[in-house]
C-alpha positions in Angstrom: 0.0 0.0 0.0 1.1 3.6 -0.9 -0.1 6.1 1.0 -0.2 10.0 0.2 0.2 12.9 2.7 -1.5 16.2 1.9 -1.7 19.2 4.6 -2.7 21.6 2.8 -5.2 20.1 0.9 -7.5 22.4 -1.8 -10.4 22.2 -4.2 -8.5 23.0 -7.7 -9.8 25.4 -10.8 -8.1 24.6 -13.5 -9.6 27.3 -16.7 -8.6 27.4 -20.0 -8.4 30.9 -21.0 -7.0 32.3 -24.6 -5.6 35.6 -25.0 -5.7 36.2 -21.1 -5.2 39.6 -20.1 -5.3 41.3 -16.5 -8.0 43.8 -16.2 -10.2 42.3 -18.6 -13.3 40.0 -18.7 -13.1 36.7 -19.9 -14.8 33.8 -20.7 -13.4 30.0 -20.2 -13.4 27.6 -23.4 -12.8 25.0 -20.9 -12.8 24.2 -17.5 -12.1 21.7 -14.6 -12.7 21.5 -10.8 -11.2 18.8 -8.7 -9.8 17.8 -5.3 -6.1 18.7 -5.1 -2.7 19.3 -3.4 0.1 17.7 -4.6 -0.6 14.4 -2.5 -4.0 14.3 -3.8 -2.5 14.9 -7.1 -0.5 11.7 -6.8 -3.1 9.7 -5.3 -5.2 10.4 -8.2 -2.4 9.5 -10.9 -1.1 6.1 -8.8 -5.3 5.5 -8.8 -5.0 5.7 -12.5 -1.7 3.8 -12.9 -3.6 0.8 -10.9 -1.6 1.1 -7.2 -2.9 0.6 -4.2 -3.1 4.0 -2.3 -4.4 5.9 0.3 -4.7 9.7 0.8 -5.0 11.1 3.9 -4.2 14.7 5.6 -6.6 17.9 6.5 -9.6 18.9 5.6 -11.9 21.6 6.6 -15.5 23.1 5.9 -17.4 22.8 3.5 -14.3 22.6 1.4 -12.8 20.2 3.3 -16.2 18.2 2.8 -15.9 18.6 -1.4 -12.2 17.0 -1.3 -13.4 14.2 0.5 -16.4 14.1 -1.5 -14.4 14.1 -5.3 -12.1 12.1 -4.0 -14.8 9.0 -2.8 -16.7 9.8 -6.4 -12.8 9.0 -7.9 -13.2 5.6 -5.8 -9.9 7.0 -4.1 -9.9 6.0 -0.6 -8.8 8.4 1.7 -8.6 9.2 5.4 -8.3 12.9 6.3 -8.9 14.3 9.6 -11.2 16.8 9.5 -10.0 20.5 11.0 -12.1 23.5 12.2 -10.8 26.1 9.2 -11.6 25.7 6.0 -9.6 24.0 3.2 -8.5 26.2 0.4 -9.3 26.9 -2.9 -6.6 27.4 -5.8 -6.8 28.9 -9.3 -5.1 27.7 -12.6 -5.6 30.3 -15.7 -4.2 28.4 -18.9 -4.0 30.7 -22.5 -3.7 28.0 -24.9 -3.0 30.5 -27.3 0.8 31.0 -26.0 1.0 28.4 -23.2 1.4 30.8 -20.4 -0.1 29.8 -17.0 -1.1 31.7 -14.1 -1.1 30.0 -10.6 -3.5 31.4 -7.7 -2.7 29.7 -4.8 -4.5 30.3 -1.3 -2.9 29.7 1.5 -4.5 27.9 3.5 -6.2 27.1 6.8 -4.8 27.7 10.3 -4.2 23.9 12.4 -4.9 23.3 16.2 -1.7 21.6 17.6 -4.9 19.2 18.6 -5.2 18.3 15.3 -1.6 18.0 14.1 -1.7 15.0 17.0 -5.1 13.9 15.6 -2.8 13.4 12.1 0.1 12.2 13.4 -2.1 9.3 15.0 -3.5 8.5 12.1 -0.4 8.5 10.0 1.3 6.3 12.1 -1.5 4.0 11.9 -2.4 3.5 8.3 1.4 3.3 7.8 1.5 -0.1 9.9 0.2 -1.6 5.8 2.0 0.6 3.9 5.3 -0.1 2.1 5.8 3.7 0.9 4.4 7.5 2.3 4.6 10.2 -0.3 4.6 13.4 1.6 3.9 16.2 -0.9 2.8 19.9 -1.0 2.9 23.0 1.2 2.3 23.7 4.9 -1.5 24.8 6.2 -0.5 28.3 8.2 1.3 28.2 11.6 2.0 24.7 10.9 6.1 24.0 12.4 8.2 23.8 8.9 9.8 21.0 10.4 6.8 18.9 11.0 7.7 16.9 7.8 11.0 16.2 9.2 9.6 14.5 12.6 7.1 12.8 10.5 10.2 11.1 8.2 11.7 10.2 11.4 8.4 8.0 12.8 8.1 6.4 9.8 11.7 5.1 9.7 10.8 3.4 12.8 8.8 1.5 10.6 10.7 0.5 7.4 8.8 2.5 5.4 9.9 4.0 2.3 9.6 7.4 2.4 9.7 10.2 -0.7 8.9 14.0 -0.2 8.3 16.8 -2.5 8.1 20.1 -1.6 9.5 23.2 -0.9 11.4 26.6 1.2 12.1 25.4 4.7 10.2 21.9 5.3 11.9 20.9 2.1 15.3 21.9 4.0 14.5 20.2 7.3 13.1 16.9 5.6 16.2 16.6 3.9 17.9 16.5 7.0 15.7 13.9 8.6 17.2 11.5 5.8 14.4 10.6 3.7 14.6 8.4 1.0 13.9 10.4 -1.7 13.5 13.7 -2.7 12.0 15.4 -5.5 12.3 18.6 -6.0 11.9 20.9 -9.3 14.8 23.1 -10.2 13.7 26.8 -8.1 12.6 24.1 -4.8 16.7 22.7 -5.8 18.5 26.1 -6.1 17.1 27.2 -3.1 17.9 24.0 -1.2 21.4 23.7 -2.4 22.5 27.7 -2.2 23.2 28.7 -5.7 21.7 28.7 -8.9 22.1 26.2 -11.5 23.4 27.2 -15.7 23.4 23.7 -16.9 22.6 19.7 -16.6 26.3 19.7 -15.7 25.5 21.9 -12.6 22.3 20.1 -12.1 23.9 16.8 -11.7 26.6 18.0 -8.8 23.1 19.3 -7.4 21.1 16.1 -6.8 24.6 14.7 -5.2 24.9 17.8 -2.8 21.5 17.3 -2.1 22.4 14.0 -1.1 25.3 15.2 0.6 22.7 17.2 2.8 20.7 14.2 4.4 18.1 12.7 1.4 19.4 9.2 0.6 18.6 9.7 -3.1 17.3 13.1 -4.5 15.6 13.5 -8.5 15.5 17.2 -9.7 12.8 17.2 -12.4 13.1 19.5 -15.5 10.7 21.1 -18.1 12.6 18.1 -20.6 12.7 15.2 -17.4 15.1 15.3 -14.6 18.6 14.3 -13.5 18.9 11.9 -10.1 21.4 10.7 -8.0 20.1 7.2 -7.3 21.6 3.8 -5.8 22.4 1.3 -8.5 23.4 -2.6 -7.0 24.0 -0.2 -3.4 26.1 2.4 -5.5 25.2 6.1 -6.4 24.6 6.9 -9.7 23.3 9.8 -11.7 21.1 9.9 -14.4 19.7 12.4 -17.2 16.6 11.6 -18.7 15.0 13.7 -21.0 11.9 13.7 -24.1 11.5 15.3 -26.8 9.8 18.6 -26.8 6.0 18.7 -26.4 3.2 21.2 -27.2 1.9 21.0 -24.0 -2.0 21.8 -22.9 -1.4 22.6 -19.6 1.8 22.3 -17.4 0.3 21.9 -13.8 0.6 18.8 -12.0 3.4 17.5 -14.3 5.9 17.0 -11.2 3.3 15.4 -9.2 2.1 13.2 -12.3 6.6 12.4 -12.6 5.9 11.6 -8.9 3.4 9.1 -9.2 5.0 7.5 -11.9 8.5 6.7 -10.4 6.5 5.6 -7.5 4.2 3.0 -9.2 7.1 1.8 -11.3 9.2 1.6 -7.8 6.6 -0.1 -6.0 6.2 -2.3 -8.6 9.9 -3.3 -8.6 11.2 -2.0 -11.5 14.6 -1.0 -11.6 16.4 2.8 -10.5 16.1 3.7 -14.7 13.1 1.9 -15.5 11.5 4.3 -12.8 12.9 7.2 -13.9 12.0 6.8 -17.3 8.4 5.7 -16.1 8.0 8.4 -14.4 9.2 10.9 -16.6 7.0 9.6 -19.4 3.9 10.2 -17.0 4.3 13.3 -16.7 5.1 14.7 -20.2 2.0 12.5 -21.2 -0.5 14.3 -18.0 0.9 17.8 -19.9 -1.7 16.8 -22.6 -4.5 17.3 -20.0 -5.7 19.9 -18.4 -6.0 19.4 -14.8 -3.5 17.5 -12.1 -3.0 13.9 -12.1 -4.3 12.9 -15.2 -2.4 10.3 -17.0 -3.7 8.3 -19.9 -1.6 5.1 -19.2 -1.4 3.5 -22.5 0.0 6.4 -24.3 2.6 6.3 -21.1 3.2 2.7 -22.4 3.6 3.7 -26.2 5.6 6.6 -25.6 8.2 3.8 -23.7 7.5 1.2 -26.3 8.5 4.2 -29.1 11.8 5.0 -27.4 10.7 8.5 -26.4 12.7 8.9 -23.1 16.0 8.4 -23.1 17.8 7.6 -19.9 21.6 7.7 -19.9 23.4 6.8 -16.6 26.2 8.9 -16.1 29.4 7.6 -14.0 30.6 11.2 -13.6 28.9 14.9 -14.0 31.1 15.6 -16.7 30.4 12.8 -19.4 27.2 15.6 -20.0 27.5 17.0 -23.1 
């Protein structure tokens, strides 16, 4: 069993807007509402991929009671406890007409330390049947940034597999707390590493001073796939995997749809670059939808079967050319 952790959980808008303009009225050519967050982003594509998973973290109001209602209509169990504030709301504005996106992003209800021990509880319980936790997305306000760190810790008392993916200061102290993976995108890596990055040479040093830092293997993904420093027959290895260049519909939810799909293909046994290419093929293919977590797994499968990810291992950060 996988299970997804989502604190900050929302009800996403996702519009397809052309020629948007600030200041102007608009009218949508299409639109989609759904239950979101990054770990409910996941939980939806791992759903679609066939895993096992449950998603579980806060949810408040009225709000709160809409995510756990879309998620039950999805038939994806789920297990949130339920908080006093309500649950957020976030906007996505696509213009098709030159692939901009605009993000709107609430922030998000306040949490009783109450009910941070209501979750913990909880966690720690469902993750006696899991094999993985994916631990994903931003902090509700007030919320200790290192609460993701202490939760990494538990579960290690548990041989359970841990990834995280998110951002700013929990992304710093969960790295610390040694989880098994990370996964951030390249700002979330700049900013956890110091410095910023000018190309896949720099990027590759990156996921191995990330590694340096605490995370026992890290992934960096890019607009074109990601680089990782991953353990190959108990050895470190990077990788750069990459696809060609899409025309994309809509960009949002393509880490978490990368996410999903490294962690099916891991939980399924595959191997470090059968994952990685996996998942990088899930989520070029969910940039076809508009909307997070959607993944259309048999054009996953032909894009693998038509050699459109290539993964190279690399023994050294200077065989990139």
């Amino acid at each position: 069993m996988i299970i997804t952790v989502t604190l900050n959980a929302a009800i996403d808008k996702s519009l397809s807007v052309p020629n948007f303009r600030l200041g102007r009225r608009h009218r949508t050519v299409e639109q989609r509402t759904a239950a979101g967050g990054k770990g409910v982003n996941i939980a939806r594509a791992l759903k679609t991929l066939g895993q096992p998973v449950i998603a579980t973290g806060f949810a408040g109001g009225p709000t709160g009671t809409r995510i756990v209602d879309q998620l039950t209509e999805e038939s994806i169990l789920n297990d949130f406890v339920r908080i006093r504030e309500e649950s957020r709301t976030n906007t996505s504005v696509f213009d098709p007409t030159n692939g901009q996106q605009t993000e709107i992003n609430e922030r998000g209800p306040a949490v009783t330390d109450n009910e941070i021990q209501l979750f913990r509880d909880k966690l720690l319980y469902l993750a006696r049947g899991a094999d993985m936790v994916v631990i994903a997305g931003s902090l509700p306000r007030g919320v200790d940034p290192a609460i993701y760190a202490s939760i990494i810790r538990e579960l290690r008392k548990s041989a359970v597999l841990t990834l995280i993916d998110t951002d700013g200061e929990p992304l710093r102290h969960a790295t610390r707390a040694e989880p098994d993976v990370i996964s951030p995108n390249v700002l979330e890596a700049e900013e956890l590493v110091g410095h910023e990055f000018n190309d896949d040479e720099d990027r590759l040093i990156a996921v191995g001073e990330m590694v340096e830092q605490g995370a026992r293997e890290a992934i960096m993904t890019l607009e074109d796939g990601c680089v990782a420093c991953l353990k190959v027959d108990g050895q470190l290895q990077r990788f750069r995997v990459s696809v060609p260049p899409r025309e994309d519909v809509a960009g949002v939810g393509a880490g978490d749809a990368f996410l999903a799909g490294y962690v099916a293909a891991r939980y399924s046994g595959k191997s470090p670059s059968d994952c990685l290419a996996y998942g990088v093929a899930c989520g070029a293919e969910s940039t076809n939808h508009l909307g997070a977590g959607i993944i259309e797994p048999g054009l996953v499968d032909r894009m693998l079967s038509q050699g459109e990810v290539d993964v190279r291992m690399l023994s050294a950060p200077a065989e990139v050319t």
